[in-house]
C-alpha positions as CSV (number, residue, x, y, z in Angstrom):
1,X,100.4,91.2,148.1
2,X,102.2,92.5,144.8
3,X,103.8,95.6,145.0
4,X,102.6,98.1,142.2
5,X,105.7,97.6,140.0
6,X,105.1,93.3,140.0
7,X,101.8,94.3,139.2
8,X,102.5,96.6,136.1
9,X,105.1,94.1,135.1
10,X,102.3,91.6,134.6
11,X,100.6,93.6,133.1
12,X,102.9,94.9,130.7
13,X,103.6,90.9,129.8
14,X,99.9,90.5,129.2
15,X,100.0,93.0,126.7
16,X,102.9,91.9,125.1
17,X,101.6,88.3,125.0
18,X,97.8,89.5,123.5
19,X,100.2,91.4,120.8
20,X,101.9,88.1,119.9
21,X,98.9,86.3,119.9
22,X,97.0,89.1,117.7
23,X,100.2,89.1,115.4
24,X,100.6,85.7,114.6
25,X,96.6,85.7,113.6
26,X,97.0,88.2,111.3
27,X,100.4,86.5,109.8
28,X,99.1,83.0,109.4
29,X,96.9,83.5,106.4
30,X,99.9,85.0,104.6
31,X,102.2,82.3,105.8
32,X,99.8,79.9,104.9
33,X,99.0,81.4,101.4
34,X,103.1,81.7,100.5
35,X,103.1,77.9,102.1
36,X,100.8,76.9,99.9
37,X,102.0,78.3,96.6
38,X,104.8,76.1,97.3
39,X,103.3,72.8,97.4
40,X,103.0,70.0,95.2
41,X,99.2,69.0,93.9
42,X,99.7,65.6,96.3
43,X,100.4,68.0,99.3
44,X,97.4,70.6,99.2
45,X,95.1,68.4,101.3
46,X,97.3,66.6,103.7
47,X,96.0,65.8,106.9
48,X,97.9,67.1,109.0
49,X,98.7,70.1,106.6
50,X,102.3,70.7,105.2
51,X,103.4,74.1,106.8
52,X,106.5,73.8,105.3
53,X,106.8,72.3,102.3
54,X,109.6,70.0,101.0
55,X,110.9,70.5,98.3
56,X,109.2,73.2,97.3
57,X,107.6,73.6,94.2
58,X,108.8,76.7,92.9
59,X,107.2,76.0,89.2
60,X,104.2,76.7,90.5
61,X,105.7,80.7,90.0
62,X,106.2,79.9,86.1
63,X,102.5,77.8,85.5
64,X,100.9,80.8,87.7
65,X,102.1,83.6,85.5
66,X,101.5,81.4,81.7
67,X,98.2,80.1,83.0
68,X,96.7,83.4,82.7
69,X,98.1,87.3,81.2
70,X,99.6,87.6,84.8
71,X,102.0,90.6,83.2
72,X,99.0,92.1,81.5
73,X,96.9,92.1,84.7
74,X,99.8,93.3,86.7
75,X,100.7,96.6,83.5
76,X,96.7,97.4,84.5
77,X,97.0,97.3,87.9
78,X,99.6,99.4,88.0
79,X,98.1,101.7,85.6
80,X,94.8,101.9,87.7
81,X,96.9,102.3,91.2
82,X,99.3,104.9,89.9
83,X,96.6,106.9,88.9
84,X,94.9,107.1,91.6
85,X,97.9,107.4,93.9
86,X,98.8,110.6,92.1
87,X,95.5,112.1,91.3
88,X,95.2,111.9,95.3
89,X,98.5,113.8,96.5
90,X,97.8,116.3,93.8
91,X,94.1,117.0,94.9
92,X,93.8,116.2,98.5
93,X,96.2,117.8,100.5
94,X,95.6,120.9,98.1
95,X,91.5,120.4,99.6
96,X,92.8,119.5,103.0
97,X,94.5,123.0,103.1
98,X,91.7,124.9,102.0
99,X,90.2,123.9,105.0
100,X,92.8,123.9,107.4
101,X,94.4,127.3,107.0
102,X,92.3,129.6,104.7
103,X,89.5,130.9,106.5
104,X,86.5,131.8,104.3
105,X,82.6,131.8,105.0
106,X,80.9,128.7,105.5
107,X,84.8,126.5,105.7
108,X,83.5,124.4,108.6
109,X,80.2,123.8,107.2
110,X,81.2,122.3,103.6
111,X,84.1,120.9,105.6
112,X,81.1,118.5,107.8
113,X,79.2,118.1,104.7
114,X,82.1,116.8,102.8
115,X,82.4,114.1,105.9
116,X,79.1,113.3,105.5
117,X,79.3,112.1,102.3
118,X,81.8,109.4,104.1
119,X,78.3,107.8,105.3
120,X,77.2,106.8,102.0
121,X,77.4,103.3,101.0
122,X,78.9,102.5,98.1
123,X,75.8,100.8,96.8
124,X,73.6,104.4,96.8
125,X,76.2,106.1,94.2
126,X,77.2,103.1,92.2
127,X,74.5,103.3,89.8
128,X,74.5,107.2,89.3
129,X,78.5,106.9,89.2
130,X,77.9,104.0,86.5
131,X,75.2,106.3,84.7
132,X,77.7,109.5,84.3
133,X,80.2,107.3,83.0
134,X,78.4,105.7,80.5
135,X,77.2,109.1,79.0
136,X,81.1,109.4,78.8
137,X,82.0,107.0,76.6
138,X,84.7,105.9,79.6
139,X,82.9,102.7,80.5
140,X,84.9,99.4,80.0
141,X,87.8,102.0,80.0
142,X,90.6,102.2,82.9
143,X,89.4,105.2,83.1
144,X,86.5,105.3,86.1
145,X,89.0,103.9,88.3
146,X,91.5,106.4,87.8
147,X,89.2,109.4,87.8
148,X,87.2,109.6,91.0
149,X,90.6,110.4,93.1
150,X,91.2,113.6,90.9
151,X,88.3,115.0,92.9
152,X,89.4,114.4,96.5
153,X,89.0,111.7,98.8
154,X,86.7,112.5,101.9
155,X,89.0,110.3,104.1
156,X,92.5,111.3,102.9
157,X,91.4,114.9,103.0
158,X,89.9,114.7,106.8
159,X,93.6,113.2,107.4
160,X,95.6,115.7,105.9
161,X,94.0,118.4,107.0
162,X,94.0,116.8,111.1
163,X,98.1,117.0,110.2
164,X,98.0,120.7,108.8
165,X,95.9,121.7,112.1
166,X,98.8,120.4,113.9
167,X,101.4,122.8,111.9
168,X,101.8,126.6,113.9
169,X,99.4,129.2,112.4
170,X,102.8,131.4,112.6
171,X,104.5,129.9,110.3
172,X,101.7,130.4,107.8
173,X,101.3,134.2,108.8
174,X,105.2,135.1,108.5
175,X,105.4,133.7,104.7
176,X,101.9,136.0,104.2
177,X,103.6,138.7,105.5
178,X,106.4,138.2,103.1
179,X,104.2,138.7,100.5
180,X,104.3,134.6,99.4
181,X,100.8,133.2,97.9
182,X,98.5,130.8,99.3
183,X,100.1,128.6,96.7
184,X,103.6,129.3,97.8
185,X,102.9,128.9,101.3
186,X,101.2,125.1,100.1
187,X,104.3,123.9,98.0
188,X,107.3,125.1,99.9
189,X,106.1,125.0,103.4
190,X,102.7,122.7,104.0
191,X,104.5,120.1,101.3
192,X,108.0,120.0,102.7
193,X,106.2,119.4,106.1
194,X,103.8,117.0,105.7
195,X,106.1,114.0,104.0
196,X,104.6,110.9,107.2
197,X,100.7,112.1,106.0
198,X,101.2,111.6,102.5
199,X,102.9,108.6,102.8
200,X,100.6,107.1,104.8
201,X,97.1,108.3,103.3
202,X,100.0,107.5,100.0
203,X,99.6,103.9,101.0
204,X,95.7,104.0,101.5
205,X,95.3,104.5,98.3
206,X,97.5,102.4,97.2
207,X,96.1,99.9,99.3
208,X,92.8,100.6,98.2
209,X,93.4,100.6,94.3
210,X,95.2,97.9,94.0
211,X,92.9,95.6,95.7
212,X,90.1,97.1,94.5
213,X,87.7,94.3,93.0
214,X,84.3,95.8,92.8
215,X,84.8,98.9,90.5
216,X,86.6,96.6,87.6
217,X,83.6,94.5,87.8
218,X,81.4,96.9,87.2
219,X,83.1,98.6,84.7
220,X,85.2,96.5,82.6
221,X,84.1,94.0,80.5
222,X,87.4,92.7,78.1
223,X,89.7,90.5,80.3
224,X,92.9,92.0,78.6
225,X,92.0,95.2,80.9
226,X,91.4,93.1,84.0
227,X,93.7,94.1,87.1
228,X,95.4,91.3,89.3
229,X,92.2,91.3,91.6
230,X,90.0,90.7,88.6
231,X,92.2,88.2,87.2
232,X,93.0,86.1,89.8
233,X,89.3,84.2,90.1
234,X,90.3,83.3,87.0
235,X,92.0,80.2,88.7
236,X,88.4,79.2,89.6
237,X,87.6,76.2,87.2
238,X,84.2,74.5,87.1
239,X,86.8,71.3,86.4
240,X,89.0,71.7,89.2
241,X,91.1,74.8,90.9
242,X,94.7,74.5,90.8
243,X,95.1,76.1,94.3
244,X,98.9,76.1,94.7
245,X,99.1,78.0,91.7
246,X,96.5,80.6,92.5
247,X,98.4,80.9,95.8
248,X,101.3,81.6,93.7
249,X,100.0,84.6,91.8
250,X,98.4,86.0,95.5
251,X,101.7,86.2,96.6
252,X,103.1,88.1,93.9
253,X,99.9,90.4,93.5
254,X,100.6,91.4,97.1
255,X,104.2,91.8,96.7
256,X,104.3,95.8,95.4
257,X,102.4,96.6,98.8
258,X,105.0,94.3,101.3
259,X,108.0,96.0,99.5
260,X,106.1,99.5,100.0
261,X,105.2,99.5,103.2
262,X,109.0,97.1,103.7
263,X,110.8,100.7,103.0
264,X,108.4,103.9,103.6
265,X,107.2,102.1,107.4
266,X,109.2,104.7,109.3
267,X,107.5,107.5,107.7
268,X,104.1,105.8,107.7
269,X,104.3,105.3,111.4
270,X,105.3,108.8,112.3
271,X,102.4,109.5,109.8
272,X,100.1,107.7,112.4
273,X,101.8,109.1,115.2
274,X,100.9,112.5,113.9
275,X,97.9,112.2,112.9
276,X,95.7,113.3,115.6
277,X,91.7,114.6,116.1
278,X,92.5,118.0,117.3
279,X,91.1,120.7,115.9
């Protein structure tokens, strides 16, 4: 019979080998999209496919980016994801320690009913979003993807304030007793403190905007204020896609988020680690 260590050994090796397998199934698409944005028009539907193509086709870059306003796209994008990125950190960690460290009647109640909202599908406040908007004047404008994440994000707040719960009470009651604000206490202690969470819930929205295909096309209707995730069907020709190039400009949409995540994936980590469900 196998002693207990032989038999953790195997199954530390079986884990290892299900995370290889797991990882390789979530690399292959990209692999396969980069491969493909590097083939010639001959090679797209070789069977057996070309996983490495030779020579590659790096013109397929340049046609990408003149077939369609690739840098106008990518200004918009940037625009749209900005925004939101920064209307987040400003608002939600401000929310999240509202309800993490000041107590006040009813905290824990609004706090549940703010993660209720999180239930809604998108498809119930679409049309009443779309409505307000409209009666703005803000509609085939950047600006109703920008907005919304000046008022808090249900998610990002619930995990910023789990990481505030997580920070000693006593460090918030010796800078009271000092006589520092609630504000104060926020910007020079909560801030300073909480650098993995905002990365990470950072990234989210990053993520999130910047991908985001439904909300520019509902709102938008002028192609010059398309994003990259708008743009990029553009490729889609009733006469015939040119695949290698729509590869192309996947690749480079998706670049801002590998070099991201490439140097903040320390931080984001810890973020996770840190993150827990304690109250």
């Amino acid at each position: 019979m196998l002693g207990k260590r032989a038999k953790e050994k195997i199954r530390l090796n079986i884990m290892r080998l299900l995370l290889i397998i797991v990882t390789f199934v979530y690399i292959l698409p990209f692999f396969w999209m980069v491969s493909t944005s590097l083939k010639a028009d001959q090679d797209l539907f070789l069977i057996p496919p070309k996983w490495f193509p030779i020579p590659p086709e790096w013109s397929n870059y340049k046609n990408a980016i003149e077939y369609f306003p690739f840098f106008t796209y990518f200004k918009n994008s940037l625009i749209i994801t900005f925004g939101s990125v920064l209307g987040t950190l400003l608002v939600s960690p401000l929310v999240a320690y509202g309800f993490s460290k000041i107590y006040w009647p009813g905290r824990d109640f609004f706090f549940y009913l703010m993660l209720s909202t999180m239930m809604l599908p998108f498809a119930v406040t679409m049309i009443p979003t779309f409505i307000i908007f409209k009666k703005l004047g803000l509609v085939n404008t950047l600006w109703p993807l920008i907005i919304p994440s000046f008022f808090g994000v249900p998610m990002h707040i619930f995990l910023i304030r789990q990481f505030f719960n997580t920070i000693p009470d006593d460090f918030i009651d010796a800078a009271r007793v000092d006589g520092a604000s609630e504000l104060q206490i926020y910007w020079k202690i909560m801030l300073p403190l909480s650098k993995p969470i905002l990365l990470l819930v950072g990234l989210f929205q990053f993520i999130g905007s910047w991908n985001n295909y439904i909300g520019p096309l509902i709102y938008l209707t002028d192609e010059e204020k398309y994003p990259l995730a708008l743009g990029l069907p553009l490729f889609l020709d009733r006469y015939g896609t040119h695949w290698n190039w729509m590869m192309a400009a996947s690749t480079l949409a998706i670049t801002p988020i590998v070099i991201f995540f490439f140097f903040a994936q320390s931080y984001l980590i810890e973020g996770i680690k840190l993150t827990g469900l304690k109250e």
